[in-house]
N, CA, C and O atoms as CSV, one atom per row, in Angstrom:
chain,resi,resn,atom,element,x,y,z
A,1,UNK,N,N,61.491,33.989,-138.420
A,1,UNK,CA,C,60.622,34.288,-139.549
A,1,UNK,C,C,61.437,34.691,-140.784
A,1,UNK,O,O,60.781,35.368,-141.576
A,2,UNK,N,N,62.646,34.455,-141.128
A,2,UNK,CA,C,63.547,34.785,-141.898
A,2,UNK,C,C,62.896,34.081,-143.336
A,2,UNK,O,O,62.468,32.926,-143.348
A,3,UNK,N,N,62.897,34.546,-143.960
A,3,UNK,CA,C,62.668,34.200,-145.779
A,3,UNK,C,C,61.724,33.479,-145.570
A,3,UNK,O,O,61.931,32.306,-145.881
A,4,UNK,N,N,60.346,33.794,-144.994
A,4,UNK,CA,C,58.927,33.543,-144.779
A,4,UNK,C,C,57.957,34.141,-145.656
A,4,UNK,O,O,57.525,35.283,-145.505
A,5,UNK,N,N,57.601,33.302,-146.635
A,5,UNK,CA,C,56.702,34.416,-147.866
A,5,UNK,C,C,55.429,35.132,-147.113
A,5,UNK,O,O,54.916,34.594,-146.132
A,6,UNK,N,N,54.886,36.557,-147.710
A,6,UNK,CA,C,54.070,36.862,-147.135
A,6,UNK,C,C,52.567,36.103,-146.706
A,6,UNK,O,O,51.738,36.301,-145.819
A,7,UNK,N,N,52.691,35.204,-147.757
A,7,UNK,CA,C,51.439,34.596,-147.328
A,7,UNK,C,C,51.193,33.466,-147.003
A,7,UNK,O,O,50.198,32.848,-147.382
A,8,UNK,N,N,52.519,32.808,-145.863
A,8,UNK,CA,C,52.882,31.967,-145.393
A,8,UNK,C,C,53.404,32.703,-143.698
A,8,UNK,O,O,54.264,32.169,-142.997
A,9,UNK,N,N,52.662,33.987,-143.314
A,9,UNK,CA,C,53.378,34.741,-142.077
A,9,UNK,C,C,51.789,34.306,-141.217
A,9,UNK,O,O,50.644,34.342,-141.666
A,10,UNK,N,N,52.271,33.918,-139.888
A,10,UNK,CA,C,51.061,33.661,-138.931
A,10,UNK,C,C,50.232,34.827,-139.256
A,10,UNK,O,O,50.676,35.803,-139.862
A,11,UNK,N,N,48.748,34.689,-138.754
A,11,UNK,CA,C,47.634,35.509,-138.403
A,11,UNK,C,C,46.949,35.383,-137.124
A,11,UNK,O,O,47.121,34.345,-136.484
A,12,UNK,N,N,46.260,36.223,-136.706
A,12,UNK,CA,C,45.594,36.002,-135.766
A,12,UNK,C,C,44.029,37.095,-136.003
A,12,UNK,O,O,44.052,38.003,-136.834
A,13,UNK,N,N,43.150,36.897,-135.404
A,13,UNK,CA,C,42.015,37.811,-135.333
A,13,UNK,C,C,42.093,39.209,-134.311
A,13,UNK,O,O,42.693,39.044,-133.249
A,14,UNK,N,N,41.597,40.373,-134.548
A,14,UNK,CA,C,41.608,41.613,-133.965
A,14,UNK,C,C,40.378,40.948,-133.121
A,14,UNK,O,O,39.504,40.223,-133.598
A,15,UNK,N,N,40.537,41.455,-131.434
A,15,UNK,CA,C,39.626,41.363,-130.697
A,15,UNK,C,C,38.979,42.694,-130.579
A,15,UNK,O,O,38.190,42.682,-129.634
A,16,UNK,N,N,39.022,43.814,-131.179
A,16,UNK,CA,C,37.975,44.331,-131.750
A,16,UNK,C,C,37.047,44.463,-132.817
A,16,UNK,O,O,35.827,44.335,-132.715
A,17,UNK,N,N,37.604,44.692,-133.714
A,17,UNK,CA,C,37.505,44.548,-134.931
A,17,UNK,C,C,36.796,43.170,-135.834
A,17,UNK,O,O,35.931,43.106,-136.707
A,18,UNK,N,N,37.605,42.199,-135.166
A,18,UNK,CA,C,37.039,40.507,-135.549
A,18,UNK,C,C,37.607,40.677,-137.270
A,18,UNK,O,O,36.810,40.355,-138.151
A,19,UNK,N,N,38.836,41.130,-137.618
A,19,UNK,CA,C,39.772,41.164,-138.820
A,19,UNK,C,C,40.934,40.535,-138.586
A,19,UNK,O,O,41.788,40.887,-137.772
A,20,UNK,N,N,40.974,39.422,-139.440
A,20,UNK,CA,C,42.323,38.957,-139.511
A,20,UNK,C,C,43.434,39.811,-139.717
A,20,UNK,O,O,43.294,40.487,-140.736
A,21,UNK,N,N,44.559,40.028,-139.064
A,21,UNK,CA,C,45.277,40.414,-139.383
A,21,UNK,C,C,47.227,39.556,-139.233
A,21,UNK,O,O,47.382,38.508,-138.605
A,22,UNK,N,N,48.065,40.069,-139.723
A,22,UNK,CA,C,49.529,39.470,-140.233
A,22,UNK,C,C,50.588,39.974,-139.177
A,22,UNK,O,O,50.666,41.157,-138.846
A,23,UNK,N,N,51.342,39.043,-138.711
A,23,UNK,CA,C,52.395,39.343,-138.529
A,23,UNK,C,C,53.086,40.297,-138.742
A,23,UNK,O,O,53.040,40.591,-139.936
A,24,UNK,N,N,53.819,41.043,-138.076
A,24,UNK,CA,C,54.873,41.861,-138.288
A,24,UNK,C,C,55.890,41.891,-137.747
A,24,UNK,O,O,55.813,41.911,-136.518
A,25,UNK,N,N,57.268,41.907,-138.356
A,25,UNK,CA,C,58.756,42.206,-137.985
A,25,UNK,C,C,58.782,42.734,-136.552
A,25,UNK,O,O,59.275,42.187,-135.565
A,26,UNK,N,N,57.961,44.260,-136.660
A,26,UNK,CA,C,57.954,45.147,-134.981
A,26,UNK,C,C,57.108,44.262,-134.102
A,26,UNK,O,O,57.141,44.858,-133.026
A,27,UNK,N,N,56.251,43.012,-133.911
A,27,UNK,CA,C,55.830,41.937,-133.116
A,27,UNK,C,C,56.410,40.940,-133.288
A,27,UNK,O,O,55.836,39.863,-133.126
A,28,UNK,N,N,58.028,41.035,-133.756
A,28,UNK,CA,C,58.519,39.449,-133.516
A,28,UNK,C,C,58.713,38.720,-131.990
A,28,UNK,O,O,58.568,37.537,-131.683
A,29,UNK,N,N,59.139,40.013,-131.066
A,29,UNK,CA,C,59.189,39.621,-129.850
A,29,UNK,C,C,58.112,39.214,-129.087
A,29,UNK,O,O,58.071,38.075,-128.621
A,30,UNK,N,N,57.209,40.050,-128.907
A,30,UNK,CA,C,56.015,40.286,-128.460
A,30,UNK,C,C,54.521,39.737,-129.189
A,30,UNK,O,O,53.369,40.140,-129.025
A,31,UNK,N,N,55.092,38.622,-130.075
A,31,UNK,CA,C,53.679,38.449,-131.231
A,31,UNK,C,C,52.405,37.714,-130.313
A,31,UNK,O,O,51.193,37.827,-130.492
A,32,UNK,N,N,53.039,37.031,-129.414
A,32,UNK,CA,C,52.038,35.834,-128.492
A,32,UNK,C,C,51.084,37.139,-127.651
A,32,UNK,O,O,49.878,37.095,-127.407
A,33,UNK,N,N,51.806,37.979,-127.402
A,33,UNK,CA,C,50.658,39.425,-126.460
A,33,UNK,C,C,50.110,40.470,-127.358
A,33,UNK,O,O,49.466,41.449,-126.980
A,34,UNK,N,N,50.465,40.136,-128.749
A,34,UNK,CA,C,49.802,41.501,-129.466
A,34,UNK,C,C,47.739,40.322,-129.810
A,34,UNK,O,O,47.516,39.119,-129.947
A,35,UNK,N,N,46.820,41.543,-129.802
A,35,UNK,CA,C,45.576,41.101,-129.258
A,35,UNK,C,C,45.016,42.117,-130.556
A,35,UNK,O,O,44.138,41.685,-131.303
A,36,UNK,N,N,45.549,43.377,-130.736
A,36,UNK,CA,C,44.636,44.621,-131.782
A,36,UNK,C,C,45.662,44.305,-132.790
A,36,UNK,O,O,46.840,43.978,-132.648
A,37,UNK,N,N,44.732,44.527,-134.141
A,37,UNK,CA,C,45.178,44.936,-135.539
A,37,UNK,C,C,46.205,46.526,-135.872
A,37,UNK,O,O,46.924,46.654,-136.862
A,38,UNK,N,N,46.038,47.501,-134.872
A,38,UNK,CA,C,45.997,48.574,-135.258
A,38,UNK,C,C,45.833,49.348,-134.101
A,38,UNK,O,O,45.011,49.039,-133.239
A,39,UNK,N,N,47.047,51.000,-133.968
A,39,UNK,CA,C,46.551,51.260,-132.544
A,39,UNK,C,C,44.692,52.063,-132.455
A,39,UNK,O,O,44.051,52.556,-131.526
A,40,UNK,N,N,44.479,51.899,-133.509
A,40,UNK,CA,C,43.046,52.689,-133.745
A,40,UNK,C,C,42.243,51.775,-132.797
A,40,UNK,O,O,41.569,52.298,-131.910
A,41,UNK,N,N,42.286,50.325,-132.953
A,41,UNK,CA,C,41.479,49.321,-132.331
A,41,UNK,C,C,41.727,49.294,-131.051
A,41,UNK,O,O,40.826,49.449,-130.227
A,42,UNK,N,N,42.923,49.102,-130.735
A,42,UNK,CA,C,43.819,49.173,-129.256
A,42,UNK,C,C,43.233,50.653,-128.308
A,42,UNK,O,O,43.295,50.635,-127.079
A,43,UNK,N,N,42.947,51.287,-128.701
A,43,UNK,CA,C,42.624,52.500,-128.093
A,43,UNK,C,C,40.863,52.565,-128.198
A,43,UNK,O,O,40.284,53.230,-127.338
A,44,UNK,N,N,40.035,51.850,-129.283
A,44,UNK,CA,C,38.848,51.694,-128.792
A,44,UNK,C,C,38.188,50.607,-128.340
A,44,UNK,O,O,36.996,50.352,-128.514
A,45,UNK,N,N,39.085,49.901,-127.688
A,45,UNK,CA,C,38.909,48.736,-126.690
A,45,UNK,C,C,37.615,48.690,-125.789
A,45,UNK,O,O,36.685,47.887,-125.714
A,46,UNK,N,N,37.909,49.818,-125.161
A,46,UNK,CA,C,36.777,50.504,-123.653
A,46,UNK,C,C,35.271,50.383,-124.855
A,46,UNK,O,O,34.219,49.757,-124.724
A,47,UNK,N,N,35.736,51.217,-125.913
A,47,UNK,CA,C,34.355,51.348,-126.645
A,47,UNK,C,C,33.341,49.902,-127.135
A,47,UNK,O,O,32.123,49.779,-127.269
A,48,UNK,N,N,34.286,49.111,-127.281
A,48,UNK,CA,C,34.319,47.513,-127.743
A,48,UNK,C,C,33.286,46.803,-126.412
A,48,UNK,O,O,32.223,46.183,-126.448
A,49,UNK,N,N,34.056,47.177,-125.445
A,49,UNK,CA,C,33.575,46.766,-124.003
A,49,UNK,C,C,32.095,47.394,-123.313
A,49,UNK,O,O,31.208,46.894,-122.621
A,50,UNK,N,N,32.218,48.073,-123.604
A,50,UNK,CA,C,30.573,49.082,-123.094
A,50,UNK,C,C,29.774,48.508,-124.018
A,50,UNK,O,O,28.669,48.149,-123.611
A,51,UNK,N,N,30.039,48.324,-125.166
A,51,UNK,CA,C,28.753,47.974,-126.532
A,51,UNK,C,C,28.605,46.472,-126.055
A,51,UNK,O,O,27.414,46.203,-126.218
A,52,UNK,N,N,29.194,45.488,-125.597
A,52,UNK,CA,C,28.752,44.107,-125.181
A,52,UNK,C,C,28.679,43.780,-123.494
A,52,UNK,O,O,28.553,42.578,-123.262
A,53,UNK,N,N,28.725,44.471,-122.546
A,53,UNK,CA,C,27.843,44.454,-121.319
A,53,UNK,C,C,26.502,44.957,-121.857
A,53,UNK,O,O,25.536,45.068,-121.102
């Protein structure tokens, strides 16, 4: 991702949230398993899950 303009950096959707969100440097390794925008979302996952059963 070297000299990648910002608005040329992959996205993907928050599976909570349903917000696009950007790439980041700290998910270069790990970008294919990151799933939340934010650890706010990541941590109300369970809450995400009870509201759609």
């Amino acid at each position: 991702m070297k000299n990648t303009k910002k608005q040329n950096l992959p996205q993907k959707i928050c599976v909570v949230c349903h917000r696009p969100f950007t790439w980041r440097k700290k998910w270069e390794a790990v970008w294919d398993d990151v799933k939340y925008c934010s650890d706010r979302c990541r941590t109300n996952r369970q809450a995400e899950r009870a509201s759609t059963d």
